[in-house]
mmCIF file of the N, C-alpha and C atoms, coordinates in Angstrom:
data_MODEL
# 
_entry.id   MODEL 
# 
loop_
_atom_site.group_PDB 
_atom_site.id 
_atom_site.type_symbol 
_atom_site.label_atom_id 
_atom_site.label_alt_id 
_atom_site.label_comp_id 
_atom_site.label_asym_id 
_atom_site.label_entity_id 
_atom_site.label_seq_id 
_atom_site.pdbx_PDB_ins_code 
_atom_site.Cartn_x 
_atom_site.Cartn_y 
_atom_site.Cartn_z 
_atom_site.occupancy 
_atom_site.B_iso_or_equiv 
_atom_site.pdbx_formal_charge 
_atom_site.auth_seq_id 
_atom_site.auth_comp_id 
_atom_site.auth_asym_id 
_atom_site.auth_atom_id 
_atom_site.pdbx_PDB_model_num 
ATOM 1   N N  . UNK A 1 1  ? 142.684 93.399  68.550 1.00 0.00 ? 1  UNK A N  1 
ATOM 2   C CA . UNK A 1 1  ? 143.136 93.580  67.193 1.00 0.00 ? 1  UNK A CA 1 
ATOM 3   C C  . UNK A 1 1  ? 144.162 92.491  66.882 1.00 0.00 ? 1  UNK A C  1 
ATOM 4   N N  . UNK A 1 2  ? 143.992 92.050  65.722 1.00 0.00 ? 2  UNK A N  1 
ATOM 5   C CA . UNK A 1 2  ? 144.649 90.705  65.365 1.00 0.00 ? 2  UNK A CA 1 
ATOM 6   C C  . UNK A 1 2  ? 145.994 91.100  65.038 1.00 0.00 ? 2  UNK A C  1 
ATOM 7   N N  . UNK A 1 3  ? 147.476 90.153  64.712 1.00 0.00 ? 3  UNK A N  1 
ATOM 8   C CA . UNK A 1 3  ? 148.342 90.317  64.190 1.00 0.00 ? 3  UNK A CA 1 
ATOM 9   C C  . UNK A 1 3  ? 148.350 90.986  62.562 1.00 0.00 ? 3  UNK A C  1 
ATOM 10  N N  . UNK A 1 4  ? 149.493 91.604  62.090 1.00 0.00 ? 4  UNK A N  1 
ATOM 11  C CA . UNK A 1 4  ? 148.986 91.794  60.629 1.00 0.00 ? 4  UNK A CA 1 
ATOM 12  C C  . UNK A 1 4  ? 150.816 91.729  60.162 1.00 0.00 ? 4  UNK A C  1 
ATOM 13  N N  . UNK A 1 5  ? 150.618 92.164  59.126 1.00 0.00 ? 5  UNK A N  1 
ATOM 14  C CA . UNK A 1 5  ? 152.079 92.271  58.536 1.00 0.00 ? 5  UNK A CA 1 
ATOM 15  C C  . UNK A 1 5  ? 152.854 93.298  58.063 1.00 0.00 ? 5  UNK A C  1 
ATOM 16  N N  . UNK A 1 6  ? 153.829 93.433  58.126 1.00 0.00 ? 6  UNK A N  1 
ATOM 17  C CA . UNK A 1 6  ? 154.580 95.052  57.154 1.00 0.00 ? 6  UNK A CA 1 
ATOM 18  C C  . UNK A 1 6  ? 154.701 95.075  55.995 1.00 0.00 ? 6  UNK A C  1 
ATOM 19  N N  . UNK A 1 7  ? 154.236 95.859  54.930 1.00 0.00 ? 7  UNK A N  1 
ATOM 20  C CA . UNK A 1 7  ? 154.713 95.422  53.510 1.00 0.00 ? 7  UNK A CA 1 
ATOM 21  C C  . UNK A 1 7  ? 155.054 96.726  53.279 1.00 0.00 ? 7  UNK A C  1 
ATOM 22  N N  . UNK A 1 8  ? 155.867 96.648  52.426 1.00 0.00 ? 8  UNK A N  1 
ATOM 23  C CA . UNK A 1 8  ? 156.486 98.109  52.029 1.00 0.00 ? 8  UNK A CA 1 
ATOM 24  C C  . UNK A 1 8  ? 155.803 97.611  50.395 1.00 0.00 ? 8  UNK A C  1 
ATOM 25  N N  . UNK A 1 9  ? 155.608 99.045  49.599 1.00 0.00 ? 9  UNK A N  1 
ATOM 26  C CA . UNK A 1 9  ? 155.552 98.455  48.169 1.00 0.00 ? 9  UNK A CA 1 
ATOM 27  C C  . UNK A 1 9  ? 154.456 99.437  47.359 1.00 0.00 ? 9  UNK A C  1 
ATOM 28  N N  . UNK A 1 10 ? 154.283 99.559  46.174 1.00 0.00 ? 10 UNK A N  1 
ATOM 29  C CA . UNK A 1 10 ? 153.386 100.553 45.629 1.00 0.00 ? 10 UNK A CA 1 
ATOM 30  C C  . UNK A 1 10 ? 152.150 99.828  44.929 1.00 0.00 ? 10 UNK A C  1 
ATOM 31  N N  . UNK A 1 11 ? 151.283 99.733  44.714 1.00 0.00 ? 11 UNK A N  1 
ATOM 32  C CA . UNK A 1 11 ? 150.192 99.171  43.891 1.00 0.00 ? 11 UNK A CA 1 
ATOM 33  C C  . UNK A 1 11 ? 150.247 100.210 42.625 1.00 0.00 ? 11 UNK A C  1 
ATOM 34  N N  . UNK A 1 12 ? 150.060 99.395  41.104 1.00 0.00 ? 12 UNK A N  1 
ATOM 35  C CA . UNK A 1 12 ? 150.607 100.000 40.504 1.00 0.00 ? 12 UNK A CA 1 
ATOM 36  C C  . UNK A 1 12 ? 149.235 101.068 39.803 1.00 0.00 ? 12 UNK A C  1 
ATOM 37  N N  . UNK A 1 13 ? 148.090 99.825  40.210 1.00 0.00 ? 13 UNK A N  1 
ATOM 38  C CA . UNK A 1 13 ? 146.766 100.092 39.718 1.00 0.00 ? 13 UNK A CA 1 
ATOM 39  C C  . UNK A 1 13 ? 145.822 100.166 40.653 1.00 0.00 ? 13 UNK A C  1 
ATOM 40  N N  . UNK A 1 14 ? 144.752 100.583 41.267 1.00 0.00 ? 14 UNK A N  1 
ATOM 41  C CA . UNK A 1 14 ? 143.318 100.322 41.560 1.00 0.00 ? 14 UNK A CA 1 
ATOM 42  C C  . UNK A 1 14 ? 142.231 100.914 41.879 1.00 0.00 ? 14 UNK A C  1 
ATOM 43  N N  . UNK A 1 15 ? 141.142 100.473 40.899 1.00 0.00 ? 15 UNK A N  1 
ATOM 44  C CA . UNK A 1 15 ? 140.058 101.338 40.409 1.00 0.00 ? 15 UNK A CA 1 
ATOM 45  C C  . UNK A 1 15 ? 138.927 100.870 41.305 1.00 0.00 ? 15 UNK A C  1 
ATOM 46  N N  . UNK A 1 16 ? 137.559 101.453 40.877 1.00 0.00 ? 16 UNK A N  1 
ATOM 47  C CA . UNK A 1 16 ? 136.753 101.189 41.486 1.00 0.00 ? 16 UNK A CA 1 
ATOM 48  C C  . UNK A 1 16 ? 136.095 101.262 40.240 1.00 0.00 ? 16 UNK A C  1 
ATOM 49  N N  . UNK A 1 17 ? 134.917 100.282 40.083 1.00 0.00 ? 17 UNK A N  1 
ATOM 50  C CA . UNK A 1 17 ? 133.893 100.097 38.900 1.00 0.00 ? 17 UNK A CA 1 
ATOM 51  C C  . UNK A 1 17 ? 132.829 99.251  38.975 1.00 0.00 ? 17 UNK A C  1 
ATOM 52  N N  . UNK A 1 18 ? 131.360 100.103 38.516 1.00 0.00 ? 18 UNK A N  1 
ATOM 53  C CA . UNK A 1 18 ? 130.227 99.363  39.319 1.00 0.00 ? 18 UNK A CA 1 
ATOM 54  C C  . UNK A 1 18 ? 130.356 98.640  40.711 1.00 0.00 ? 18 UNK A C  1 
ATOM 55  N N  . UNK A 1 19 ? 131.148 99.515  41.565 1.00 0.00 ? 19 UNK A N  1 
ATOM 56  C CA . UNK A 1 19 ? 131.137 98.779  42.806 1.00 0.00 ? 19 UNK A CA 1 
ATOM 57  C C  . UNK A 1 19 ? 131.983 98.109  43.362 1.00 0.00 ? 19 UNK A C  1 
ATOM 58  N N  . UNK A 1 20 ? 132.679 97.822  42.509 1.00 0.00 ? 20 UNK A N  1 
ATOM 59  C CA . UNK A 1 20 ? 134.004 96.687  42.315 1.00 0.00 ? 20 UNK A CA 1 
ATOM 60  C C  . UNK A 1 20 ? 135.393 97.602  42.603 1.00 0.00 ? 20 UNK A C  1 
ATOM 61  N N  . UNK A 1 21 ? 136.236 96.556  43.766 1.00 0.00 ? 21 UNK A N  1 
ATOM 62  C CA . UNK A 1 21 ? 137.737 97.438  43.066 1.00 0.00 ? 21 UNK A CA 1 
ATOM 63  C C  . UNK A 1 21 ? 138.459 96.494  42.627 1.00 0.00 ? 21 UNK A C  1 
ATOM 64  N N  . UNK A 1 22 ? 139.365 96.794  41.881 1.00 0.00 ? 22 UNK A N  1 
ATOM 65  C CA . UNK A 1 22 ? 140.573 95.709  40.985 1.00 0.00 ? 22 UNK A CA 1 
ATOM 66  C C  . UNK A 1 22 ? 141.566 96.308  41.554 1.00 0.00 ? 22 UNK A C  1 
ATOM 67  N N  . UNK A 1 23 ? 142.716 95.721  41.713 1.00 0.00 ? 23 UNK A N  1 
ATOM 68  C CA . UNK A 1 23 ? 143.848 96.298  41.995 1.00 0.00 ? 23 UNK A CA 1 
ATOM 69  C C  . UNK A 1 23 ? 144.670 94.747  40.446 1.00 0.00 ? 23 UNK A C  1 
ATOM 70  N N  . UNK A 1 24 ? 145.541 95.953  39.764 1.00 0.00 ? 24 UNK A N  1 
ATOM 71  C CA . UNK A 1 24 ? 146.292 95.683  38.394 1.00 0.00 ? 24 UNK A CA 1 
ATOM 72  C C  . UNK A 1 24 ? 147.918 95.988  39.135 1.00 0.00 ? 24 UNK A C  1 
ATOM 73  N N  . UNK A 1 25 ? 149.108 94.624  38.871 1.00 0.00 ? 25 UNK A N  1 
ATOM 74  C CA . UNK A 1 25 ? 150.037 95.252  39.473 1.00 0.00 ? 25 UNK A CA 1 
ATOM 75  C C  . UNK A 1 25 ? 150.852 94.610  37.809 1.00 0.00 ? 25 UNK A C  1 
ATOM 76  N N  . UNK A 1 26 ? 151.666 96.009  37.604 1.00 0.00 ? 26 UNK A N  1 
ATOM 77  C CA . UNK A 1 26 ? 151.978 95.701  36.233 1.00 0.00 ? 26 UNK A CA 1 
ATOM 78  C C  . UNK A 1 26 ? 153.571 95.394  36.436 1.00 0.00 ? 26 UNK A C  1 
ATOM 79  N N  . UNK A 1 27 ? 153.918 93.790  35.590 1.00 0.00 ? 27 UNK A N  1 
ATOM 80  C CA . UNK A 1 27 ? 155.188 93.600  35.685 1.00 0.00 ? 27 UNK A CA 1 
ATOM 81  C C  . UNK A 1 27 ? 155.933 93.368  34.150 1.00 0.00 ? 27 UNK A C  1 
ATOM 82  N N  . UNK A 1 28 ? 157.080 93.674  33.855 1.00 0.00 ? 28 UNK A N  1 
ATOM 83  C CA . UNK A 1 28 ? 157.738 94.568  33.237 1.00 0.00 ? 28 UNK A CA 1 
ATOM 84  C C  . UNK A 1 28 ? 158.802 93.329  32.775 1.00 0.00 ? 28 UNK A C  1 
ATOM 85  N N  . UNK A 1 29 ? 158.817 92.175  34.017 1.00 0.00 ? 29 UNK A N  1 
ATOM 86  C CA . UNK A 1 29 ? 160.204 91.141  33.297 1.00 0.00 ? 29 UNK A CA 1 
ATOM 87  C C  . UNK A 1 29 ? 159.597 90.393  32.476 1.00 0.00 ? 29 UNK A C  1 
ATOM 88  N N  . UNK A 1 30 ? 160.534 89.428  31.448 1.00 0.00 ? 30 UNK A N  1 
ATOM 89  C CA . UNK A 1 30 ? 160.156 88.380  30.399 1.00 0.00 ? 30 UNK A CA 1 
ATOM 90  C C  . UNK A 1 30 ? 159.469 87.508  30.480 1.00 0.00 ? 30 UNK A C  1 
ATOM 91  N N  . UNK A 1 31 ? 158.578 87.322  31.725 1.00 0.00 ? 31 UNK A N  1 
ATOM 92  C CA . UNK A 1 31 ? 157.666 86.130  32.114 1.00 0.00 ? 31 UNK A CA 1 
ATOM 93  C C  . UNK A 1 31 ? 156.550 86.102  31.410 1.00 0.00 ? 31 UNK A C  1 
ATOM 94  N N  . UNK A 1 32 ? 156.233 85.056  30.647 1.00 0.00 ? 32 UNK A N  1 
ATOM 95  C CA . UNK A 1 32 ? 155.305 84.391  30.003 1.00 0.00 ? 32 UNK A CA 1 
ATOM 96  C C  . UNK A 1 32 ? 154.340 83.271  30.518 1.00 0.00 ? 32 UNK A C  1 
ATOM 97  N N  . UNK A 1 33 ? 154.669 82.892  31.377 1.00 0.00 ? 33 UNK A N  1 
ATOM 98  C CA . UNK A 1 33 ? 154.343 81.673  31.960 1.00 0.00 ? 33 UNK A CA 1 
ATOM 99  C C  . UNK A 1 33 ? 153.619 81.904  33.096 1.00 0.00 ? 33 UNK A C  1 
ATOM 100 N N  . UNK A 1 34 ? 152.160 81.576  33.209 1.00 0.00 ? 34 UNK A N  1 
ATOM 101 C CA . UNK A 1 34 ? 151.234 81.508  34.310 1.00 0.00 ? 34 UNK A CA 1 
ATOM 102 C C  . UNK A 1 34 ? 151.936 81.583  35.793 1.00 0.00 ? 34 UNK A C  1 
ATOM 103 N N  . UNK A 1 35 ? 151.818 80.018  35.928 1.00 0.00 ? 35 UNK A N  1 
ATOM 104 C CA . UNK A 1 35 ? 152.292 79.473  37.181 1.00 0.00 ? 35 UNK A CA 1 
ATOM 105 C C  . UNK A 1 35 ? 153.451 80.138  37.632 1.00 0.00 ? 35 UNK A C  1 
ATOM 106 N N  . UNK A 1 36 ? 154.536 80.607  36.907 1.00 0.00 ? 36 UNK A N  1 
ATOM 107 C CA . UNK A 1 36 ? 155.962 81.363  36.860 1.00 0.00 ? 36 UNK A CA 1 
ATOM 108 C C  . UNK A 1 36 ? 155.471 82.509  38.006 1.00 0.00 ? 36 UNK A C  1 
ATOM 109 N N  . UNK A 1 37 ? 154.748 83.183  37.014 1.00 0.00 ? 37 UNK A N  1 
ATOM 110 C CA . UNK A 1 37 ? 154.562 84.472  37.599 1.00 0.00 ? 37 UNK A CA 1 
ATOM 111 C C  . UNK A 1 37 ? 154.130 84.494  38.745 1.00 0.00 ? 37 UNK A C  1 
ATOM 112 N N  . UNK A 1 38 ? 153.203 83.722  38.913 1.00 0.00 ? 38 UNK A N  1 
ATOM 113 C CA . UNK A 1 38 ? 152.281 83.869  40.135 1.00 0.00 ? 38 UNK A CA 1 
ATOM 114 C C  . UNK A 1 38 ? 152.817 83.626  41.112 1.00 0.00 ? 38 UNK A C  1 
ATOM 115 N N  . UNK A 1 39 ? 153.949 82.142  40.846 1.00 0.00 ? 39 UNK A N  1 
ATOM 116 C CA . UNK A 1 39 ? 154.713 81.761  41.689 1.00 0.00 ? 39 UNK A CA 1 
ATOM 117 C C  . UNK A 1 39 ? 155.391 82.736  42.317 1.00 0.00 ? 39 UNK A C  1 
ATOM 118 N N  . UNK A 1 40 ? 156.019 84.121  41.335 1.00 0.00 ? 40 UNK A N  1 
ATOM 119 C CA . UNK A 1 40 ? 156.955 85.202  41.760 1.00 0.00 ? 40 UNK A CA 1 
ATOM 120 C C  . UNK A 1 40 ? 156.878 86.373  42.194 1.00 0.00 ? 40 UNK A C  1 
ATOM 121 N N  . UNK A 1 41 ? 155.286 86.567  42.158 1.00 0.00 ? 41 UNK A N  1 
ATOM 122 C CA . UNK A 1 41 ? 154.665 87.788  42.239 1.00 0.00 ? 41 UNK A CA 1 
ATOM 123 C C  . UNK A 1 41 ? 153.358 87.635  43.045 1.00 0.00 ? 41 UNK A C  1 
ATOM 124 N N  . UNK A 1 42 ? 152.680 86.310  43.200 1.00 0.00 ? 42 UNK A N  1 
ATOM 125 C CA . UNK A 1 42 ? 151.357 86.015  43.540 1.00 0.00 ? 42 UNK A CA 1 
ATOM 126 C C  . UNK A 1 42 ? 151.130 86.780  44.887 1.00 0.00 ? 42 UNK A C  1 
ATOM 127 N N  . UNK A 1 43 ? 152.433 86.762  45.918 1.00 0.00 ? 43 UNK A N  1 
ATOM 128 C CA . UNK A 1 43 ? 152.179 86.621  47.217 1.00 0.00 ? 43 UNK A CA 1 
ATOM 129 C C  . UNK A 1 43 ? 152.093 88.523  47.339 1.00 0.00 ? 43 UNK A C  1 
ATOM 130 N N  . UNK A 1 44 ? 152.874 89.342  46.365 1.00 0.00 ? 44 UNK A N  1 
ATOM 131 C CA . UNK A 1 44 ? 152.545 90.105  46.461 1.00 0.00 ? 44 UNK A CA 1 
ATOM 132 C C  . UNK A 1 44 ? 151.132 91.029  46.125 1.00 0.00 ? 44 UNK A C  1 
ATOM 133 N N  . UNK A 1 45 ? 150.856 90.339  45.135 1.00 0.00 ? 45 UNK A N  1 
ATOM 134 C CA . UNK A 1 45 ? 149.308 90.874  44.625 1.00 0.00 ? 45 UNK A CA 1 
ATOM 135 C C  . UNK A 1 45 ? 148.666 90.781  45.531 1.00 0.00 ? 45 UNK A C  1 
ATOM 136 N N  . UNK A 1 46 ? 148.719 89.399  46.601 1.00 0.00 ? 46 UNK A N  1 
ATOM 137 C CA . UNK A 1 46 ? 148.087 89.417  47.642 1.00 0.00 ? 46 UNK A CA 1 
ATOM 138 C C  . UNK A 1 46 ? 147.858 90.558  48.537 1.00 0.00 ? 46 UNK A C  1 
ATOM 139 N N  . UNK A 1 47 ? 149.250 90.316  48.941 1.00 0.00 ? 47 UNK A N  1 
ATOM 140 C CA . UNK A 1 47 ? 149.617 91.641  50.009 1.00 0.00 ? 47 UNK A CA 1 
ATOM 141 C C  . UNK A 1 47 ? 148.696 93.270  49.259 1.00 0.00 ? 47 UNK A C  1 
ATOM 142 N N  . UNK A 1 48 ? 148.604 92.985  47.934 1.00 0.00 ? 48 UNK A N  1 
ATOM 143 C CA . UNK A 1 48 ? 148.061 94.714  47.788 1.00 0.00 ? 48 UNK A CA 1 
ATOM 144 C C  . UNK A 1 48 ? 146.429 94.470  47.519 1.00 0.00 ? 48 UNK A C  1 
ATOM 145 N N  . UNK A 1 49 ? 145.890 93.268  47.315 1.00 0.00 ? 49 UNK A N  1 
ATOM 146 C CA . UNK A 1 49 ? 144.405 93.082  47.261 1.00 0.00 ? 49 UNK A CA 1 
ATOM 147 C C  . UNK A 1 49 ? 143.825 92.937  48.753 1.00 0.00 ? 49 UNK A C  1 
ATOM 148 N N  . UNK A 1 50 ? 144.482 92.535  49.618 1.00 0.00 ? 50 UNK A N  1 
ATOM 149 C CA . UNK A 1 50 ? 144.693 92.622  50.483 1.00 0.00 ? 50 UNK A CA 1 
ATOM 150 C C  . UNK A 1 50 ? 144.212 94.016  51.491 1.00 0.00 ? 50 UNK A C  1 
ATOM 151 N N  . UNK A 1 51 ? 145.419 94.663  51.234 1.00 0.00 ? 51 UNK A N  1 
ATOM 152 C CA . UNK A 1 51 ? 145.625 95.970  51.810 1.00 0.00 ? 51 UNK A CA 1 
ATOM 153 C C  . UNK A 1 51 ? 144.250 97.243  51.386 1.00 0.00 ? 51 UNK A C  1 
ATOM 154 N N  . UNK A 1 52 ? 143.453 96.685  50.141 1.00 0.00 ? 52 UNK A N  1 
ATOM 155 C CA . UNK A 1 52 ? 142.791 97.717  49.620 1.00 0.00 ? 52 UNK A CA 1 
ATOM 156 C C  . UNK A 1 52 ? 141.442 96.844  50.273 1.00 0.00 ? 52 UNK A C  1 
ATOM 157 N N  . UNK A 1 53 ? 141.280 95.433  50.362 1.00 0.00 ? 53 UNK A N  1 
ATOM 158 C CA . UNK A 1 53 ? 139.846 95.217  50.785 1.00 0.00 ? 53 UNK A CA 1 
ATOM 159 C C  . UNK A 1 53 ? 140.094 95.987  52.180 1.00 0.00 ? 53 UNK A C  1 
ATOM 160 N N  . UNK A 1 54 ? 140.809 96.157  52.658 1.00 0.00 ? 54 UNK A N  1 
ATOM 161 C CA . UNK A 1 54 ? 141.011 96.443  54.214 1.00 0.00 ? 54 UNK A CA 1 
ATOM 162 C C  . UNK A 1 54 ? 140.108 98.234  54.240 1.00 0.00 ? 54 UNK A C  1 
ATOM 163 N N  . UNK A 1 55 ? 140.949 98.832  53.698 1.00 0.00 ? 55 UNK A N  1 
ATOM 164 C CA . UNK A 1 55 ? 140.438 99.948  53.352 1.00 0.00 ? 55 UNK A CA 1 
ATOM 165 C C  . UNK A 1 55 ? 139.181 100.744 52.559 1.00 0.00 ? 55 UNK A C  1 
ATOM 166 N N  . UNK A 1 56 ? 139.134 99.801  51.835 1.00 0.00 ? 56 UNK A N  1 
ATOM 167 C CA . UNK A 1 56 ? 137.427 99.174  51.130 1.00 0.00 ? 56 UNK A CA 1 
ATOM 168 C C  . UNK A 1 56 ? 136.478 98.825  51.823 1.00 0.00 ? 56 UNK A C  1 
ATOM 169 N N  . UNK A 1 57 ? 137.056 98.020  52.600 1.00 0.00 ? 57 UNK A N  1 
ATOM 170 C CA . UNK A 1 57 ? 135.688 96.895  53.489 1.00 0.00 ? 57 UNK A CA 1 
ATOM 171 C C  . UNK A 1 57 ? 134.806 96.228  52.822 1.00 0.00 ? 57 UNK A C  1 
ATOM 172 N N  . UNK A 1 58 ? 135.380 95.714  51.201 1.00 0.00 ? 58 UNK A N  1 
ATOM 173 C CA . UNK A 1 58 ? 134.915 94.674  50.718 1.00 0.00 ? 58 UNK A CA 1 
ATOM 174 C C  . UNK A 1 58 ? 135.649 94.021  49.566 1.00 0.00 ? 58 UNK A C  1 
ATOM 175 N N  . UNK A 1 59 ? 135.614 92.898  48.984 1.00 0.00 ? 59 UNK A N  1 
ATOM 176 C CA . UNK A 1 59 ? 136.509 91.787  48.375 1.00 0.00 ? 59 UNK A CA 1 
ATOM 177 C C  . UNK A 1 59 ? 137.002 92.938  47.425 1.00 0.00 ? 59 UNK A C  1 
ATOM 178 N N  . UNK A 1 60 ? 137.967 92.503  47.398 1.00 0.00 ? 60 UNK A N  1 
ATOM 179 C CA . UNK A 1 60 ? 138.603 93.142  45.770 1.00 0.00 ? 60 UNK A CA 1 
ATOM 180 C C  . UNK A 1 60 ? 139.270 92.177  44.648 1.00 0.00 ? 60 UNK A C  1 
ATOM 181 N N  . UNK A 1 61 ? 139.074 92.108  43.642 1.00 0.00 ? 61 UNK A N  1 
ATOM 182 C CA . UNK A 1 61 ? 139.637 91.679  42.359 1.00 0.00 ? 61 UNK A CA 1 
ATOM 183 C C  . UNK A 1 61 ? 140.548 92.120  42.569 1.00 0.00 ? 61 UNK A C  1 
ATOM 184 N N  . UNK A 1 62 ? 141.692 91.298  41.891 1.00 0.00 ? 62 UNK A N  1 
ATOM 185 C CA . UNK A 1 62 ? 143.109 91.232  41.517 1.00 0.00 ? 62 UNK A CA 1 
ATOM 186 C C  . UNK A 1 62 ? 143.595 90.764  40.164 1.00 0.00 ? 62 UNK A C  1 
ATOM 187 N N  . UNK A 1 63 ? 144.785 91.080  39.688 1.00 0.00 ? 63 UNK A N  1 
ATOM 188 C CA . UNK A 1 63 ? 145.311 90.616  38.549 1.00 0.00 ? 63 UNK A CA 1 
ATOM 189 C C  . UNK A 1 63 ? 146.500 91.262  38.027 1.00 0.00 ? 63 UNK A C  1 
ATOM 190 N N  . UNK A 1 64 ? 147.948 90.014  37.755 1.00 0.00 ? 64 UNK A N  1 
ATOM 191 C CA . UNK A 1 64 ? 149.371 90.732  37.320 1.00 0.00 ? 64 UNK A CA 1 
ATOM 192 C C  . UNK A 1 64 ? 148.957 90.786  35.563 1.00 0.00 ? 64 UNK A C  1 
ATOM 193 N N  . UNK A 1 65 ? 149.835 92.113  35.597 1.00 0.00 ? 65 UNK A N  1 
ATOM 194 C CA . UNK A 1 65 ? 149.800 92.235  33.475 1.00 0.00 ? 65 UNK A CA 1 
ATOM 195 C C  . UNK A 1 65 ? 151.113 92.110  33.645 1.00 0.00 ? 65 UNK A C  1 
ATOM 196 N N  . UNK A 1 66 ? 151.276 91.064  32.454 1.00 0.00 ? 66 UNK A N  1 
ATOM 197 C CA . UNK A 1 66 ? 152.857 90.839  32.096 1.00 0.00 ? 66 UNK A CA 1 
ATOM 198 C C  . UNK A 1 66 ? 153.079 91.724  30.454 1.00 0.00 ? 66 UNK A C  1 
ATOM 199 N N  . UNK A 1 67 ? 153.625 92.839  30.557 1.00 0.00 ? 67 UNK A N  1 
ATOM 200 C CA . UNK A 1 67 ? 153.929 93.603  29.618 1.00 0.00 ? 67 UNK A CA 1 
ATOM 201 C C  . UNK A 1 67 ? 154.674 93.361  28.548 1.00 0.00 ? 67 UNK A C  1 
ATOM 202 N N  . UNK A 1 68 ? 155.132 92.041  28.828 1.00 0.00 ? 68 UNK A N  1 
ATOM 203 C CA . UNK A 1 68 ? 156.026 91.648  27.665 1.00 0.00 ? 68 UNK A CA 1 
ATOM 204 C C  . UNK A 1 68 ? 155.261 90.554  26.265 1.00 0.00 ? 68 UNK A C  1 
ATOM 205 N N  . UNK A 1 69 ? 154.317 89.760  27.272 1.00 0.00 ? 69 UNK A N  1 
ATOM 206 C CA . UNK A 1 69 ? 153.307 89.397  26.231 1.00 0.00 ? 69 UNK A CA 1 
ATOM 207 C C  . UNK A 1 69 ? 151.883 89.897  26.590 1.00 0.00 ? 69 UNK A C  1 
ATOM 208 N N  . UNK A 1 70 ? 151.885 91.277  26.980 1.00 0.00 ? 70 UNK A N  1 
ATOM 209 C CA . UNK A 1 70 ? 150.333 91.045  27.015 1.00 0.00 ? 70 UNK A CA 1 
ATOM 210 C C  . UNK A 1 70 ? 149.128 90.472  27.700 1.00 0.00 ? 70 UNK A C  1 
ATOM 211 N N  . UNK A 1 71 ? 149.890 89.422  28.600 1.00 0.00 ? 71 UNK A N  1 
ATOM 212 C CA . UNK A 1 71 ? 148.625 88.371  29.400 1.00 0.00 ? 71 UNK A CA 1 
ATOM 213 C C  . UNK A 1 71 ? 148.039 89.586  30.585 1.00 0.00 ? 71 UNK A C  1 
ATOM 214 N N  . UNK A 1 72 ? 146.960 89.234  30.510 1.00 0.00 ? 72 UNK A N  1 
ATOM 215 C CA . UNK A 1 72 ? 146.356 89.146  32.287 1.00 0.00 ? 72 UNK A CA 1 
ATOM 216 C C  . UNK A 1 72 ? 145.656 88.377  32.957 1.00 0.00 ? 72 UNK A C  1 
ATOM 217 N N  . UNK A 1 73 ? 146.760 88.279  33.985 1.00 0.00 ? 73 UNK A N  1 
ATOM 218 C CA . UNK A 1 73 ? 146.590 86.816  34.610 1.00 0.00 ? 73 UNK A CA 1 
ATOM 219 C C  . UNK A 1 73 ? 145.751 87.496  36.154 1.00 0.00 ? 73 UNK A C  1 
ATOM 220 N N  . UNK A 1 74 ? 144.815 86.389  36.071 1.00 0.00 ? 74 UNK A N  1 
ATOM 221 C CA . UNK A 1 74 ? 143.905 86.645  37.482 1.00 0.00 ? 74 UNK A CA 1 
ATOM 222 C C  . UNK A 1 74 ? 144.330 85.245  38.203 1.00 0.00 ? 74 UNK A C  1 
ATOM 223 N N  . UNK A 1 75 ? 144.385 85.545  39.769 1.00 0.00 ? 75 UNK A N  1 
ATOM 224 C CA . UNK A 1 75 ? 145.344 84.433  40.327 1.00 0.00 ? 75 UNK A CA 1 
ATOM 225 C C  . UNK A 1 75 ? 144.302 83.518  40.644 1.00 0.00 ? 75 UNK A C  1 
ATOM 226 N N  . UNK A 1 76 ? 142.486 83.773  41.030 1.00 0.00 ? 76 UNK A N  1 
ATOM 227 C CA . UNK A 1 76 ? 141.698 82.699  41.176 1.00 0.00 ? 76 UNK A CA 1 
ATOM 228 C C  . UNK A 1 76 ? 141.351 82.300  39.630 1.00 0.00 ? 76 UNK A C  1 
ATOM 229 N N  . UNK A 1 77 ? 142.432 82.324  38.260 1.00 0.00 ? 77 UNK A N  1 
ATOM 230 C CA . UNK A 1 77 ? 141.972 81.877  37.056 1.00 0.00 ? 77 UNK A CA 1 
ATOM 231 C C  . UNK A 1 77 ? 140.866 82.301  36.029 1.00 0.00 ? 77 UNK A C  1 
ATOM 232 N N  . UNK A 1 78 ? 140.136 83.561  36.812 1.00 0.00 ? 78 UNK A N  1 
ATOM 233 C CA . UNK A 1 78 ? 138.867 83.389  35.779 1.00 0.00 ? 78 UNK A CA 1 
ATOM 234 C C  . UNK A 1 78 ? 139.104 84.639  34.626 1.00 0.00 ? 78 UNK A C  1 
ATOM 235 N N  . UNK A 1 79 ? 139.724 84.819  34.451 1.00 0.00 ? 79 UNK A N  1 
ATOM 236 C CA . UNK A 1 79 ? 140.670 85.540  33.212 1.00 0.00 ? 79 UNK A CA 1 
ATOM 237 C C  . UNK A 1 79 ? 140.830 84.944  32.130 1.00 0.00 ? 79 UNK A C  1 
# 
């Protein structure tokens, strides 16, 4: 069994649809800005898309909602 990591933390979202799961992690500060966010949050979305393919046993979609404007940002862009 390989190394893995500790994450403490809640996923705020994740569904399952036609097959698919998304995990949605909704953030709440003034960030507007793509790259910003991702930069500040990316590694965690990871950690929870992550944690659910594990438990899934297959890829999962990801994506932060910035609540202040509305965006949803998907971190491989196709959003």
């Amino acid at each position: 069994m390989g190394e893995g990591i500790l994450a403490t933390g809640q996923i705020d979202l994740a569904y399952l649809k036609a097959r698919e799961w998304t995990v949605i992690d909704f953030k709440t500060a003034g960030i507007s800005d793509r790259t910003e966010a991702l930069a500040q949050h990316g590694t965690q979305l990871a950690v929870y898309r992550e944690a659910v393919a594990m438990i899934a046993g297959t890829p999962v979609r990801s994506a932060l909602c910035l609540l202040s404007s509305g965006q949803l940002i998907d971190p491989e862009g196709s959003r």
